[in-house]
Biopython code that builds the backbone (N, CA, C, O; Angstrom):
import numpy as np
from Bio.PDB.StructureBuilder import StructureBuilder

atoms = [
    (1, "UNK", "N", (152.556, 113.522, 106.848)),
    (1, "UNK", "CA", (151.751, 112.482, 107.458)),
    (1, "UNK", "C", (152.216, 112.243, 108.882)),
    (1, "UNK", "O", (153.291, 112.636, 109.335)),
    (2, "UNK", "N", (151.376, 111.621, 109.479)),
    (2, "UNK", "CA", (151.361, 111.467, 111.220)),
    (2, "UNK", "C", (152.003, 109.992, 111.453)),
    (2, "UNK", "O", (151.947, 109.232, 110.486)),
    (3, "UNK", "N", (152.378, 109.698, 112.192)),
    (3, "UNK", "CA", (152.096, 108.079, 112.246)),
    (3, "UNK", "C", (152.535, 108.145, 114.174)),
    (3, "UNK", "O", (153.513, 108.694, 114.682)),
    (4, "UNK", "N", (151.377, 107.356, 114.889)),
    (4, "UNK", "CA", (151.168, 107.411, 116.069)),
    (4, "UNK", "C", (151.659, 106.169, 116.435)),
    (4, "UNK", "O", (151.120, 105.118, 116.091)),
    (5, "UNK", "N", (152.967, 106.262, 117.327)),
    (5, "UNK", "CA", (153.331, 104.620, 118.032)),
    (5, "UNK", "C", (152.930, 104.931, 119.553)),
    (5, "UNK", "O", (153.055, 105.933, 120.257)),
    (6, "UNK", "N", (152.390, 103.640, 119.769)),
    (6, "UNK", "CA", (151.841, 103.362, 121.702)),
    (6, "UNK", "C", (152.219, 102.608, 121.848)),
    (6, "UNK", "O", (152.176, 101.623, 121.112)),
    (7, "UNK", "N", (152.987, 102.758, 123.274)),
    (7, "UNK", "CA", (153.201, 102.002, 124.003)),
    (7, "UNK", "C", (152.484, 101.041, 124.592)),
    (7, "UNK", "O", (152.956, 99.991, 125.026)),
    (8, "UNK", "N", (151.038, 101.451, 124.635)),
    (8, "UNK", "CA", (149.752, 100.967, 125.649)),
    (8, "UNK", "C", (149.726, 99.510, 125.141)),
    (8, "UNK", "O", (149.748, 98.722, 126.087)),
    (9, "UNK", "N", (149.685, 98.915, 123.927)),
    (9, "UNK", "CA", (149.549, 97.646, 123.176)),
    (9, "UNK", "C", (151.087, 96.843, 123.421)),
    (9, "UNK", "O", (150.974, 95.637, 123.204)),
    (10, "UNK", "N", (151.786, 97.053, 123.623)),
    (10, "UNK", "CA", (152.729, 95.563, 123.619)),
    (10, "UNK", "C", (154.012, 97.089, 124.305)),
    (10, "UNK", "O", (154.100, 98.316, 124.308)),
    (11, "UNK", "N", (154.777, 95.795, 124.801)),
    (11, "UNK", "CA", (156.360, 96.270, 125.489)),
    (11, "UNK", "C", (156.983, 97.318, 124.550)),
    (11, "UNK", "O", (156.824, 97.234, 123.333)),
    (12, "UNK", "N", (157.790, 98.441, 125.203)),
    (12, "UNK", "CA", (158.622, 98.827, 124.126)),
    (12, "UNK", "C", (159.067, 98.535, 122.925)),
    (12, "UNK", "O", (158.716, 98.676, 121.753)),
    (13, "UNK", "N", (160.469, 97.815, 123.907)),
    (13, "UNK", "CA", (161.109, 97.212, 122.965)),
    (13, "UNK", "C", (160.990, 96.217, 121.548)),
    (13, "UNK", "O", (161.678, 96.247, 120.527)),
    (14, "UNK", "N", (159.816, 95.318, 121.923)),
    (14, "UNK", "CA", (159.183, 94.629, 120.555)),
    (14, "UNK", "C", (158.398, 95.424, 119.816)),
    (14, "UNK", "O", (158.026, 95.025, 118.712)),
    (15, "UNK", "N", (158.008, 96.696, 120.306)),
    (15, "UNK", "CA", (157.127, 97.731, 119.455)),
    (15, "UNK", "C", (158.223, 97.908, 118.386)),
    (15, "UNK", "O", (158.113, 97.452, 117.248)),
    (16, "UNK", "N", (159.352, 98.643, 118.856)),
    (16, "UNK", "CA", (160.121, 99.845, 118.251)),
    (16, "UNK", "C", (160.591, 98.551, 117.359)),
    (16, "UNK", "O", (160.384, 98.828, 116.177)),
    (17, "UNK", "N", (161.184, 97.155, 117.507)),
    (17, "UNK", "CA", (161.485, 96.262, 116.566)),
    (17, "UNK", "C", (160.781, 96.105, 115.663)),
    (17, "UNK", "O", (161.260, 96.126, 114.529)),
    (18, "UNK", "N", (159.284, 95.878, 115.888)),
    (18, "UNK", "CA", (158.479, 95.593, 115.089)),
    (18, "UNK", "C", (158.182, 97.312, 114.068)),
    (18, "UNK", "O", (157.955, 96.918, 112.924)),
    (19, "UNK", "N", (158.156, 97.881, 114.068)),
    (19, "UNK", "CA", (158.312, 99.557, 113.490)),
    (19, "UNK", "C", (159.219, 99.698, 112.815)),
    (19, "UNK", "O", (159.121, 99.954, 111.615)),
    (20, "UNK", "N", (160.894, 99.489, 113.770)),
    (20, "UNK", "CA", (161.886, 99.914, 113.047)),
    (20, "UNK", "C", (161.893, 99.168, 111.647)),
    (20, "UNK", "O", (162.339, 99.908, 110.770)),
    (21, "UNK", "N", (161.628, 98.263, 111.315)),
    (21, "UNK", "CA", (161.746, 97.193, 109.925)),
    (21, "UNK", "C", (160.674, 97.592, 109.195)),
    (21, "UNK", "O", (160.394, 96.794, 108.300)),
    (22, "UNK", "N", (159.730, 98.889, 109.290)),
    (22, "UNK", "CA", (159.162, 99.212, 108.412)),
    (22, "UNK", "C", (159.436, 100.601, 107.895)),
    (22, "UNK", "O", (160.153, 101.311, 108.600)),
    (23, "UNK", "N", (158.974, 101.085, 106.779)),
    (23, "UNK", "CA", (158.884, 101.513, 105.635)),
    (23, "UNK", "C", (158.791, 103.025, 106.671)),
    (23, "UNK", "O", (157.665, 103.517, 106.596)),
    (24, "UNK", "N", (159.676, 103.754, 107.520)),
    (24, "UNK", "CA", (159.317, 104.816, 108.247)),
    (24, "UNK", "C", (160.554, 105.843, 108.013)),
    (24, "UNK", "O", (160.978, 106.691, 108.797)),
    (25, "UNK", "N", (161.145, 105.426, 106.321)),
    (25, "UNK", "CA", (162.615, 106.558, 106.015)),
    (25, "UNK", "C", (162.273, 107.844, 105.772)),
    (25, "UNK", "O", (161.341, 108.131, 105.020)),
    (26, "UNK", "N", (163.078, 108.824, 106.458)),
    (26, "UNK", "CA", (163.033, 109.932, 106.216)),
    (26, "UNK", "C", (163.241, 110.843, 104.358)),
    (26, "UNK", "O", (164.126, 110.994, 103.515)),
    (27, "UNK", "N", (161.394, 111.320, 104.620)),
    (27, "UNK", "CA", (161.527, 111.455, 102.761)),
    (27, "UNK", "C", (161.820, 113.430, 102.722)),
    (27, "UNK", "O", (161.048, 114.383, 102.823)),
    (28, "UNK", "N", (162.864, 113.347, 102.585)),
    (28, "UNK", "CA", (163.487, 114.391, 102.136)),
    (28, "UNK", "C", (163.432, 115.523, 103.643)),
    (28, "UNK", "O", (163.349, 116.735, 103.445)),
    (29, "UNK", "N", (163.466, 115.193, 104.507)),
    (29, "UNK", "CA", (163.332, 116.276, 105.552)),
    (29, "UNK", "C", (162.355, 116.362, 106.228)),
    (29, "UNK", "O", (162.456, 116.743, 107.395)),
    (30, "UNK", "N", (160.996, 115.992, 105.609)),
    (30, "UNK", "CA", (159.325, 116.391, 105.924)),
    (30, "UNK", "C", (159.403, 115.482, 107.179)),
    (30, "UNK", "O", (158.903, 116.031, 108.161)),
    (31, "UNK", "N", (159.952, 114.097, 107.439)),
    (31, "UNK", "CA", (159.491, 113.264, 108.205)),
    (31, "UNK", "C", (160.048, 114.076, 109.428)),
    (31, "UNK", "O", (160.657, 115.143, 109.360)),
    (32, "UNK", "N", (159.777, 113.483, 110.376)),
    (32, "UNK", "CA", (160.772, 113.152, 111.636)),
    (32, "UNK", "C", (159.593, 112.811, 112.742)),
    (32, "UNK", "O", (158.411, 112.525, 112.552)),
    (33, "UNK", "N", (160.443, 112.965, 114.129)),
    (33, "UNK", "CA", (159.936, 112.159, 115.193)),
    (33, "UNK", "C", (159.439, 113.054, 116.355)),
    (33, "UNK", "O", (160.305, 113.861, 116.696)),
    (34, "UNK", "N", (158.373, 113.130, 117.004)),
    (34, "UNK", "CA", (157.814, 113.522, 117.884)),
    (34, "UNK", "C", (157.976, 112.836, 118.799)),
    (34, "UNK", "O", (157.742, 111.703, 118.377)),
    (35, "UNK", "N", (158.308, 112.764, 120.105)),
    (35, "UNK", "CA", (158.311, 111.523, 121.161)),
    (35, "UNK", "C", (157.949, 112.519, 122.663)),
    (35, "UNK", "O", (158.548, 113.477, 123.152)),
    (36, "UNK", "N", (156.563, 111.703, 123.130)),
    (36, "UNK", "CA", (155.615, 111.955, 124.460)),
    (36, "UNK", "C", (156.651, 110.955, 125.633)),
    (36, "UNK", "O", (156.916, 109.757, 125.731)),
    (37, "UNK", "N", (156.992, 112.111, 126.339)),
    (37, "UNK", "CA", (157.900, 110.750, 127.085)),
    (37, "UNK", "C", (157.012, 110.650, 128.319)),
    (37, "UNK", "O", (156.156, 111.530, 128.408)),
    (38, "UNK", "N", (157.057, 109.826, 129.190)),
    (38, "UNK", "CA", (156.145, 109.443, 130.109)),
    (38, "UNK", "C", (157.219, 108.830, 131.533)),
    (38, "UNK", "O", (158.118, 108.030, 131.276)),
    (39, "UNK", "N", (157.066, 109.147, 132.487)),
    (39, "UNK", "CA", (157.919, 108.567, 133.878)),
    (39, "UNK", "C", (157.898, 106.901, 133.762)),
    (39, "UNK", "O", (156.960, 106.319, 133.216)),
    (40, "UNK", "N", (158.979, 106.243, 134.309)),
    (40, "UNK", "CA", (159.147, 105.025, 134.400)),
    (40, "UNK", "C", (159.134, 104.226, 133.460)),
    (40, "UNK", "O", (159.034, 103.018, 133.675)),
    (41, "UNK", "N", (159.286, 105.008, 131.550)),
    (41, "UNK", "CA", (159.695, 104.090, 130.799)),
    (41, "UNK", "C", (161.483, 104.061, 130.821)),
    (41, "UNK", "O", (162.294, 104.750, 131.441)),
    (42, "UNK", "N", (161.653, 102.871, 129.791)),
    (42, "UNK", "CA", (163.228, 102.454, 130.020)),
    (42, "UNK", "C", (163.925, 102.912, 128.992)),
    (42, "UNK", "O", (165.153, 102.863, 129.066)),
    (43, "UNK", "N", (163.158, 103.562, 127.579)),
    (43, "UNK", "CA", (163.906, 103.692, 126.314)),
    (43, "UNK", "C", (163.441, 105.713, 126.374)),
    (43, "UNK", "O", (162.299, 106.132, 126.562)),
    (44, "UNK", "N", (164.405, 106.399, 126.206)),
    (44, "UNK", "CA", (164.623, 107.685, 125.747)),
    (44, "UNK", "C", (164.105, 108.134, 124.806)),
    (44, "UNK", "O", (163.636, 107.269, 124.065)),
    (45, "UNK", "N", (163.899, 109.685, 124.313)),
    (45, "UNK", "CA", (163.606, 109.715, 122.999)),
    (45, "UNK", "C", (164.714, 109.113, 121.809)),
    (45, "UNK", "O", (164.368, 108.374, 120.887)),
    (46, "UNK", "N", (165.919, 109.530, 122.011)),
    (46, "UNK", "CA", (167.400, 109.000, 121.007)),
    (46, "UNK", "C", (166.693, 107.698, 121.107)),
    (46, "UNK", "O", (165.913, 107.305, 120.239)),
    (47, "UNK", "N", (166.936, 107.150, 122.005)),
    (47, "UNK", "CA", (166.783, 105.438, 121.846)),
    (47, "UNK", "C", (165.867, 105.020, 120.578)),
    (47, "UNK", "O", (166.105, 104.282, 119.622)),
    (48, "UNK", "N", (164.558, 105.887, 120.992)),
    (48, "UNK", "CA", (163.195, 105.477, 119.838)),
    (48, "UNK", "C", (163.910, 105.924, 118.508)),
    (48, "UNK", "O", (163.844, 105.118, 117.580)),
    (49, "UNK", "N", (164.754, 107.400, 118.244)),
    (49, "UNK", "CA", (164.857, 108.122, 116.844)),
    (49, "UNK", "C", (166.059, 107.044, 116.260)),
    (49, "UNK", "O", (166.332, 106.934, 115.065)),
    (50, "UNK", "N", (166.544, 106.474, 117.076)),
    (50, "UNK", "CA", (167.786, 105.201, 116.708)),
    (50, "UNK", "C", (166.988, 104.368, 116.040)),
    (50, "UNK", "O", (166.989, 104.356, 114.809)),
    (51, "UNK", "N", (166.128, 103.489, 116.844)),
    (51, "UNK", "CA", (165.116, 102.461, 115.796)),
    (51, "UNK", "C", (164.829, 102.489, 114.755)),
    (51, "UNK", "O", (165.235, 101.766, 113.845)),
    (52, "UNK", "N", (163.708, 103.752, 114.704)),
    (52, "UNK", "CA", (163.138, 103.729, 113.688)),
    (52, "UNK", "C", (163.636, 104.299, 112.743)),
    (52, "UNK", "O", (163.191, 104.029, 111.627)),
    (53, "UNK", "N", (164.689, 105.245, 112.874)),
    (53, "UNK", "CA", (165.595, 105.624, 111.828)),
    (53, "UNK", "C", (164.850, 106.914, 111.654)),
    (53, "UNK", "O", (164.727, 107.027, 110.435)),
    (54, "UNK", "N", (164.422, 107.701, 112.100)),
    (54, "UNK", "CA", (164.364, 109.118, 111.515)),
    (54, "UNK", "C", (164.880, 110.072, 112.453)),
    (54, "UNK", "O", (165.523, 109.587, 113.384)),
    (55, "UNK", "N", (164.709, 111.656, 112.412)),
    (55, "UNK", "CA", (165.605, 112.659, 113.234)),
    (55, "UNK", "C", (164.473, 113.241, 113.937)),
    (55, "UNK", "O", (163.396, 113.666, 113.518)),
    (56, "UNK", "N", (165.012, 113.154, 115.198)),
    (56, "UNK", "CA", (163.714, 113.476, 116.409)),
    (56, "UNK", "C", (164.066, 115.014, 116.123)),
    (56, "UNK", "O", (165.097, 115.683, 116.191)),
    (57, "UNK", "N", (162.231, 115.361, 115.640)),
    (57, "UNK", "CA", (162.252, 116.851, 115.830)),
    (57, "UNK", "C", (161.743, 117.402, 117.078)),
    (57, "UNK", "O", (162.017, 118.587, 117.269)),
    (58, "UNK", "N", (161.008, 116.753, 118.041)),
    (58, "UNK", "CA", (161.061, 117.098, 119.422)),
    (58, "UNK", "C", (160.691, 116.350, 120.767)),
    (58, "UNK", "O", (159.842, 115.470, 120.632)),
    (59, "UNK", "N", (161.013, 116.482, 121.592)),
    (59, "UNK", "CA", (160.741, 115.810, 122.666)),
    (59, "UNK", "C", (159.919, 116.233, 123.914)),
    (59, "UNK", "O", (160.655, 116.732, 124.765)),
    (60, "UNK", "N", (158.442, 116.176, 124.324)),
    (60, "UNK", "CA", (157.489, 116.620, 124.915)),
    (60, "UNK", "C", (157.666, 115.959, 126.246)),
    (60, "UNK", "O", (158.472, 115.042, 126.399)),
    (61, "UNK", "N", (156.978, 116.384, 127.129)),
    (61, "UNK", "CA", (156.815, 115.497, 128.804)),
    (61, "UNK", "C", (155.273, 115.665, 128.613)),
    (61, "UNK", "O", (154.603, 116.595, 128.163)),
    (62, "UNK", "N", (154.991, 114.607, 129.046)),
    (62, "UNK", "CA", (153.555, 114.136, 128.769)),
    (62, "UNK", "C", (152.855, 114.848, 129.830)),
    (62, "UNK", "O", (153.282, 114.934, 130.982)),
    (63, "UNK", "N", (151.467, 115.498, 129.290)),
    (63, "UNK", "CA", (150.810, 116.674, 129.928)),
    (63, "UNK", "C", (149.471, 116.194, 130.075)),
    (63, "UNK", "O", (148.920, 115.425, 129.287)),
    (64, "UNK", "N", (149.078, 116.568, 130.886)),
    (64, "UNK", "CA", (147.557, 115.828, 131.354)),
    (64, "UNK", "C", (146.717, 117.075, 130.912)),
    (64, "UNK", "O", (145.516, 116.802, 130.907)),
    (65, "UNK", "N", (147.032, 118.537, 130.489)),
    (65, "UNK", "CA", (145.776, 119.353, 129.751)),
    (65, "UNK", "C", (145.902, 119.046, 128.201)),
    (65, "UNK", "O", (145.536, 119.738, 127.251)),
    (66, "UNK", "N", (146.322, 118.213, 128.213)),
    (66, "UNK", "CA", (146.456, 117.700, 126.463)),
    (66, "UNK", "C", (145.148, 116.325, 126.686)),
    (66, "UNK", "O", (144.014, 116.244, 126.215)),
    (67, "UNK", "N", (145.718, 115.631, 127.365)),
    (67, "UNK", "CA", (144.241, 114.505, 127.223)),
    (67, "UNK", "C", (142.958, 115.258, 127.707)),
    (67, "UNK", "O", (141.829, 114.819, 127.488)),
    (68, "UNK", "N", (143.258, 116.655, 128.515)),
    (68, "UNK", "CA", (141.447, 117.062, 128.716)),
    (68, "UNK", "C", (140.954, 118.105, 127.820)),
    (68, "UNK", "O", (139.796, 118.480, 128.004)),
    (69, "UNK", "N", (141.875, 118.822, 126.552)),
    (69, "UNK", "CA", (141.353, 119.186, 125.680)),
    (69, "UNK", "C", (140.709, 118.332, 124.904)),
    (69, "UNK", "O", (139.488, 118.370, 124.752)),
    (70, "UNK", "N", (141.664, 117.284, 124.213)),
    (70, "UNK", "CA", (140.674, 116.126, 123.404)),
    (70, "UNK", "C", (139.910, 115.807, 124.001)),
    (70, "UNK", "O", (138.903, 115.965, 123.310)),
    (71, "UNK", "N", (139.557, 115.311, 125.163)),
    (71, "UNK", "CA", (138.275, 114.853, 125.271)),
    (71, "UNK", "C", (137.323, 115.789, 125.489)),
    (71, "UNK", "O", (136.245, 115.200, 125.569)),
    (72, "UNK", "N", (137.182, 117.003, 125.630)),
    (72, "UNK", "CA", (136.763, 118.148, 125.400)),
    (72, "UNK", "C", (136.374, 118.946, 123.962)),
    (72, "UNK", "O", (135.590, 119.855, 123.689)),
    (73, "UNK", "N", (137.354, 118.116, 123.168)),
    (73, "UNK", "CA", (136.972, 118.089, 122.250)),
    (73, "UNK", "C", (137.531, 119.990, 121.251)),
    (73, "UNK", "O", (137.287, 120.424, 120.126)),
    (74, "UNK", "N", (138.166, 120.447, 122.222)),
    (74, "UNK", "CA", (139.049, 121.783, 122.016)),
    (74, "UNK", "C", (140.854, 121.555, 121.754)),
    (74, "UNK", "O", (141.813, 122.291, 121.986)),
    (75, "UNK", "N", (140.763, 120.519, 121.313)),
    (75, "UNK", "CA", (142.194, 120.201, 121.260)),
    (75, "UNK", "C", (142.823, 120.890, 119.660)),
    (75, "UNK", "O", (143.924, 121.436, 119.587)),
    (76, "UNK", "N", (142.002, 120.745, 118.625)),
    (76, "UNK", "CA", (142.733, 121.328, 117.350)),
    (76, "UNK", "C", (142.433, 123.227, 117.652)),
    (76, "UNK", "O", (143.203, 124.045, 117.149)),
    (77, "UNK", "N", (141.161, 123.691, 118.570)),
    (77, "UNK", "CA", (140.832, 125.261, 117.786)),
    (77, "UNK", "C", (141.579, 125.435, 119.317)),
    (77, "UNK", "O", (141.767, 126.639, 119.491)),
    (78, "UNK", "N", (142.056, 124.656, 120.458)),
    (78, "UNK", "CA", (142.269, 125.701, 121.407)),
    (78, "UNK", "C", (143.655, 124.399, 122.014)),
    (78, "UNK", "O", (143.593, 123.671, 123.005)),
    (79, "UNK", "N", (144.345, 124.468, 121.387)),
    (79, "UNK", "CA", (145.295, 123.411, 121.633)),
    (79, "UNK", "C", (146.302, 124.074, 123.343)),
    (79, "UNK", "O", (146.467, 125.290, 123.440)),
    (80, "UNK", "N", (146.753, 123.298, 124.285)),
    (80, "UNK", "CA", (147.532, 123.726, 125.711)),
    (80, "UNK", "C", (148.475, 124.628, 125.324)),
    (80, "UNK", "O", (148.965, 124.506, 124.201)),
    (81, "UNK", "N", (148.776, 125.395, 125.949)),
    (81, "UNK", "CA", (150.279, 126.484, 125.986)),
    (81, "UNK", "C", (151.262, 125.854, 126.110)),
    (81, "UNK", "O", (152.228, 126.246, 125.455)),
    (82, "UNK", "N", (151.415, 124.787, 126.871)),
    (82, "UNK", "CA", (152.290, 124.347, 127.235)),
    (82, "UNK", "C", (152.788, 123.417, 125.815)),
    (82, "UNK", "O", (153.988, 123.181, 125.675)),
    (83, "UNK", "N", (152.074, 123.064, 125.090)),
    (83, "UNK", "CA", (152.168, 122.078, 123.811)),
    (83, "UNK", "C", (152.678, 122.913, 122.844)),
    (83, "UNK", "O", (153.718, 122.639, 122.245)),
    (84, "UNK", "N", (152.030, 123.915, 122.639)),
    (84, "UNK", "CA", (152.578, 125.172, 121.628)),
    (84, "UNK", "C", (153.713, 125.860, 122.079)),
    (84, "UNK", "O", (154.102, 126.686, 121.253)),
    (85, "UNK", "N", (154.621, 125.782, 123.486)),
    (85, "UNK", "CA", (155.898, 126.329, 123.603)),
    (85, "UNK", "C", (156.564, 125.497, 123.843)),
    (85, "UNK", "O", (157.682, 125.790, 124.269)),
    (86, "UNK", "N", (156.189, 124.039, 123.681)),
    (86, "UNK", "CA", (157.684, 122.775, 123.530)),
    (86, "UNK", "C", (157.767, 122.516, 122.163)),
    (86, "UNK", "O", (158.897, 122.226, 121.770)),
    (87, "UNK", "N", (156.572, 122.551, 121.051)),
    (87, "UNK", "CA", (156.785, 122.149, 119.638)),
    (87, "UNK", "C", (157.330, 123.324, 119.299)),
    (87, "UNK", "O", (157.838, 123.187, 118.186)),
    (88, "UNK", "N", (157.532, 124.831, 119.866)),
    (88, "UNK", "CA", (158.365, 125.877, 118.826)),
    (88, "UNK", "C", (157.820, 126.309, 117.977)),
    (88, "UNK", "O", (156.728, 126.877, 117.956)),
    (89, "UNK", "N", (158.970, 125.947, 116.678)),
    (89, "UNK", "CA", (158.918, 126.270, 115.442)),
    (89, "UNK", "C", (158.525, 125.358, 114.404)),
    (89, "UNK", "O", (158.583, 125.642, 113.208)),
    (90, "UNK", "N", (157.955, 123.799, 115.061)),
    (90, "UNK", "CA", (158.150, 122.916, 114.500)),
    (90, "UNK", "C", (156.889, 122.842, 113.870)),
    (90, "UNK", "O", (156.760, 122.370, 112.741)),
    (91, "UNK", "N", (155.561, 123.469, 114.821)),
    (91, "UNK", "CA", (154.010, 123.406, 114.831)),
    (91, "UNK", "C", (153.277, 124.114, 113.998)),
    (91, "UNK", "O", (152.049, 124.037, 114.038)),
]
sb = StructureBuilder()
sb.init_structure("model")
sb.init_model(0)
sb.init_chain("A")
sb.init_seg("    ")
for serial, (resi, resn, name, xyz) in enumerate(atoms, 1):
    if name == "N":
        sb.init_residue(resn, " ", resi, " ")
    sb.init_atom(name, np.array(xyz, "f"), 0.0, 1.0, " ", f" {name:<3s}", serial, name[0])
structure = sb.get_structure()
């Protein structure tokens, strides 16, 4: 399962509080953490995989041919290069 945290709706820091106290434990390995990092925030990926308690499986730099596939609507059959050689082995 996916589970998508934004920043866009409220401050970091009361996000990742409000998250970390939920139900987001790592079930047997399957889970972990994806984190889009973006310029001029204040919390790291570690910082976020600290909160919420699971093991960051990778850490992306936020790419602007990723928002113009989705809205393009080619994002699952023709997903960026650049997205498919930072997720690895993980994708």
């Amino acid at each position: 399962a996916v589970r998508v945290l934004s920043w866009d709706d409220e401050p970091e820091a009361k996000l990742l509080r409000r998250r970390g106290g939920t139900q987001l434990a790592d079930r047997g390995g399957k889970c972990g953490l994806v984190v889009v990092s973006e310029p001029g925030r204040a919390l790291d990926s570690s910082d976020v995989a600290a909160v919420v308690q699971l093991p960051l499986r990778a850490h992306l730099e936020r790419d602007p041919a990723i928002a113009r596939r989705v809205d393009a609507g080619q994002f699952l059959h023709r997903p960026p290069r650049s997205l498919l050689k930072e997720l690895g082995d993980i994708a």
